[in-house]
N, C-alpha and C positions, 0 to 999 in steps of 0.2 A: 511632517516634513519628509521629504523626499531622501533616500540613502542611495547615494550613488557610488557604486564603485568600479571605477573603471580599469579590466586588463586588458592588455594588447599580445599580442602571440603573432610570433609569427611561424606562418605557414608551410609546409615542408612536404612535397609532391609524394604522398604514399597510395599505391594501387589496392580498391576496395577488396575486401575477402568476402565471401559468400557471393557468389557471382550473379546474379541473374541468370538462369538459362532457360531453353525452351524444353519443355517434354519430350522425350523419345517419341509417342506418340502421333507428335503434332510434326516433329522435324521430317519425318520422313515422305509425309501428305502436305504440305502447306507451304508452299514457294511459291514469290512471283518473279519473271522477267528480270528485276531489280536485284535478285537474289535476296530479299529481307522475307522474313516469315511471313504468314498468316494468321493469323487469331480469331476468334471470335468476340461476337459483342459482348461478353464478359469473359475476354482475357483466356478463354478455352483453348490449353495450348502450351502457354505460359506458367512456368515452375514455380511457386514462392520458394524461399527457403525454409520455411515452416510448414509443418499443416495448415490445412483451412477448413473452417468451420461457419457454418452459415447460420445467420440469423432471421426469423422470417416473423415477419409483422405487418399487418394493417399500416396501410397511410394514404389519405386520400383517396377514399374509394377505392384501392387498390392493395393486394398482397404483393410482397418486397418482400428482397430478402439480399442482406448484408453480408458478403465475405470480410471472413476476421483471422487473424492468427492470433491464441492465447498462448504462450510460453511462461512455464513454470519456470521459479526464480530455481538458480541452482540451493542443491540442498543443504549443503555445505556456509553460505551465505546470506539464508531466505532473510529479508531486513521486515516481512511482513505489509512492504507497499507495493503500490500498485501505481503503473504508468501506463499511458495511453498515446500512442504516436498518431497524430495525424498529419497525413500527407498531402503535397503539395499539388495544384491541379494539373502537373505535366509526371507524376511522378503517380505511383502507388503505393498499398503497405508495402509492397514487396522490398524495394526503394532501402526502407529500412534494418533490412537483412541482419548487416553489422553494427548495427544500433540496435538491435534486438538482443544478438551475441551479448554484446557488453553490459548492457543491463541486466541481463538474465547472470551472468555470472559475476554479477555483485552484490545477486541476490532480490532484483527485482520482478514481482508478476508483472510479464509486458504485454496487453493488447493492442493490435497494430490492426485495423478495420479500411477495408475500402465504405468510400462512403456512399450513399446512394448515387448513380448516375457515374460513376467513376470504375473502370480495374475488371475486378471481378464480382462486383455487385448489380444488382438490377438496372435496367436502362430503359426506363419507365418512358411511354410512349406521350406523355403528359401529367406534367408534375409541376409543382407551384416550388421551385428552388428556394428557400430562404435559408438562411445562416441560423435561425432560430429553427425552423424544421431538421434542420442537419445535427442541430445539439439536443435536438429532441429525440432522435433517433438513436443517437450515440448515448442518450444518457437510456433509451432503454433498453438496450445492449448490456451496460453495467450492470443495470438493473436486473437483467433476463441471468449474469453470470455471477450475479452476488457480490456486485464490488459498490460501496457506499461512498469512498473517498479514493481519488485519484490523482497524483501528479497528470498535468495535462500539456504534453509535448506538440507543439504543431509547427511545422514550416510553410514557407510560404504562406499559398492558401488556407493550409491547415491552420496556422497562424492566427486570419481573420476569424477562423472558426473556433478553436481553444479560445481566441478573448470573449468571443460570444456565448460560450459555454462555461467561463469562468465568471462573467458578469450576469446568466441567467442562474448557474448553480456555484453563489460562492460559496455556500459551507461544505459543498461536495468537494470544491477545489482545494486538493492542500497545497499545490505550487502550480505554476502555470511556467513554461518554458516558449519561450518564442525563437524561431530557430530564421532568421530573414523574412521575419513576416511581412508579406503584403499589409497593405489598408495603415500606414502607417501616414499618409497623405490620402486625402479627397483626391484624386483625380476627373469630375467633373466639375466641381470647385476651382480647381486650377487651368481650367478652360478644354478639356477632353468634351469633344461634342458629343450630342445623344447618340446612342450605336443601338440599331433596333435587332430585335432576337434573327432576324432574317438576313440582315448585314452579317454578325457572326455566324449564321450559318454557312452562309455562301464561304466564305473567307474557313471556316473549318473543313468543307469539302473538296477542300483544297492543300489539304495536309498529307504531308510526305516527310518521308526519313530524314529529305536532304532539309528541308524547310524546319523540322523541329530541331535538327542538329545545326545548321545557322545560327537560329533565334539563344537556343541554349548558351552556341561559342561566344555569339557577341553578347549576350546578355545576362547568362548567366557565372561565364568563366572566362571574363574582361579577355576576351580573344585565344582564349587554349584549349584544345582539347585533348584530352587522353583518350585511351582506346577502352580503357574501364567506365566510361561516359556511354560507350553507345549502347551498352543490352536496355538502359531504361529511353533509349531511343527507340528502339528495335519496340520495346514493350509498347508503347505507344503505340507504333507508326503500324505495328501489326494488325490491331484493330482496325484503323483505317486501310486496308488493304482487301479486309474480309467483306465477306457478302450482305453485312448490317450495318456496311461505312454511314449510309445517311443516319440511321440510329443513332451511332457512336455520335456523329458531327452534331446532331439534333441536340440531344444532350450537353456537348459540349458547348454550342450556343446558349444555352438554357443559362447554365451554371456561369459564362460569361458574364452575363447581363446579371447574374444575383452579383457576381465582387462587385464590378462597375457601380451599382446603383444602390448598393448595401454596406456604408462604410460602419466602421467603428471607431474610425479617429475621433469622434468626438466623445466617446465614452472613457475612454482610454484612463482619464483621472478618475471614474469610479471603480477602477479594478482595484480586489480587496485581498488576495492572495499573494502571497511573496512570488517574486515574479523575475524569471532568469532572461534579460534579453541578447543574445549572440549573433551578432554582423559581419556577414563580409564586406568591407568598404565599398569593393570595388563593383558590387552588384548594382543591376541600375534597374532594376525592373521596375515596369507599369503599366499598368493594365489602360488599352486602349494608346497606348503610347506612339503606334505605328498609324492612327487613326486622328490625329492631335497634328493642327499647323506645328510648323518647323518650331515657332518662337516658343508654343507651349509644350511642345516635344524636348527642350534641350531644357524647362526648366522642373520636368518628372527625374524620380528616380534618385537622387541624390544620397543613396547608403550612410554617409556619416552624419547629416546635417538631421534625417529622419531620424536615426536613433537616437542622439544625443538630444531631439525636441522630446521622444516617446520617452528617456529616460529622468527626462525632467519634469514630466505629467506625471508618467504615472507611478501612484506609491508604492514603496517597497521595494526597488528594485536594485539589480546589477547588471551593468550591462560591460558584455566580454567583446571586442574588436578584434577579427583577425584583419589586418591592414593589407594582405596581399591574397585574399578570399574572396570570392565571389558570390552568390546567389546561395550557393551550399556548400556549404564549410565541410558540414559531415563525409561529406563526398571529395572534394578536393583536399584536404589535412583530416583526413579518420581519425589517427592517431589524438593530435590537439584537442580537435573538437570534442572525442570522447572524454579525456583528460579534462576537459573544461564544463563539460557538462556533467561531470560524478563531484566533483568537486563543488560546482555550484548547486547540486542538488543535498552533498550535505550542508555545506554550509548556509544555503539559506533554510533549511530544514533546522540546525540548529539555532538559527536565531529566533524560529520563528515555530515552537513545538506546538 
């Protein structure tokens, strides 16, 4: 039987710490017209706030190789687990900066990995996108760093990918966190037409600063922006600026058509691991949503109606509301979010040794 327990929090406009910036480097060679940087097709340019450490493996007839930051828990509080952030498909690991912070100084190992086709990872010229290749990749990453069991963090997209990674390796899973996941609705079920890889590309070579900072205000942050919102703008829109934009866009078409066509809503009641789910209401994201007649456009995205069905599927769980939060809570309330995510990470850890 299902354990639900619902908190509400509300939200409180705190400015991210650890900033995103760009490389000395890269600032002083890489402008355009628009004044927004330049990058390369793996984010060449672009500072994490961690090391980065690369991972290199076979896949698909092909050597890849995976950008990761590994951060040692502080010493002071090492709890002896291990967390794995995955990011969302308009974000990076980097994204997670002060989610890294915070973990680490409560004593958690945090790997934070771009994933293949994203950031600062490979942008493979042809590659079979799936959800199951991506948790196969990430699971041998673990594998390559010596970690057997991991809390599995993902937002958004990372989201659809932690449930996939929690339903292929549950005894690897000791908790799964869902931070506004996607794939919480079918979207071509609900009447989203077919969208071919060529449709998204076209429509990706056409991405710009101003275009991903729209999409984000209206959709991600119910009409607001801050100015601590735009370097994982800049992060983005960089890439597309540089001289391997069709690459980047290629890619990003790629990885399109896997969420669209890849759901996991239906699995959703065989997740087996205690499972932390946290909502901004106010988020409306959907994939294909701009693509979708008007009648089936206004009936996607729904934030509260989604969580409260995912919470009642699937077992184990807790699911935390912030009611005047958007798309990323961690981003718009740091403070709460982090507050709600240590908390939910002991206590479902204690009920669930």
């Amino acid at each position: 039987m299902n354990r639900l327990f619902v908190s509400t929090i509300v939200a409180a406009a705190i400015a991210l710490s650890l900033p995103l910036t760009t490389s000395p480097a890269a600032a002083h060679s890489s402008s355009t017209s628009d004044g927004g940087p330049v990058y390369g097709p793996e984010l060449q340019g672009f500072e994490y706030p961690y090391p980065v450490s690369t991972f290199t493996f076979h896949s698909q007839r092909q050597d890849l190789h995976m950008a990761y930051m590994d951060v040692a828990p502080a010493a002071a509080t090492a709890n002896g687990r291990t967390v794995v952030l995955m990011h969302g498909k308009n974000y990076c690991a980097a994204t997670w900066g002060p989610t890294i912070r915070v973990l680490s100084d409560a004593g958690y190992r945090v790997i934070a990995p771009d994933q293949i086709g994203f950031c600062k990872s490979s942008k493979p010229e042809h590659y079979q996108f799936t959800f199951q290749q991506l948790a196969l990749n990430t699971r041998a990453l673990l594998q390559s760093l010596g970690v057997e069991h991991a809390t599995m963090i993902g937002h958004s997209t990372g989201g659809m990918l932690a449930i996939r990674y929690a339903l292929t390796y549950p005894a690897q899973t000791d908790q799964l966190v869902l931070v506004d996941p996607i794939g919480l609705e079918d979207w071509r079920a609900k009447g989203v037409p077919p969208i071919s890889v060529d449709q998204w590309y076209e429509r990706e070579l056409n991405t710009s600063a101003d275009r991903i900072r729209e999409y984000e205000k209206a959709t991600y942050f119910a009409g607001q922006w801050r100015p601590e919102y735009e370097p994982s703008v800049q992060m983005l829109a960089g890439m597309y600026r540089g001289p391997q934009k069709s690459l980047v866009a290629w890619n990003s078409a790629l990885l399109y058509d896997m969420i669209l066509t890849q759901p996991v809503y239906y699995e959703l009641s065989q997740l087996k691991p205690p499972t932390l789910l946290i909502i901004g209401d106010k988020d409306t994201t959907a994939i294909g949503k701009d693509m979708a007649p008007p009648d089936v456009r206004t009936s996607l995205g729904h934030y509260p109606e989604l969580a409260h069905h995912a919470a009642a599927t699937i077992p184990n769980i807790q699911l935390v509301a912030f009611p005047d939060a958007g798309h990323a809570p961690q981003m718009q309330d740091p403070d709460a979010f982090h507050a709600a995510l240590l908390k939910g990470l002991t206590e479902r850890r204690a009920a669930n040794p």
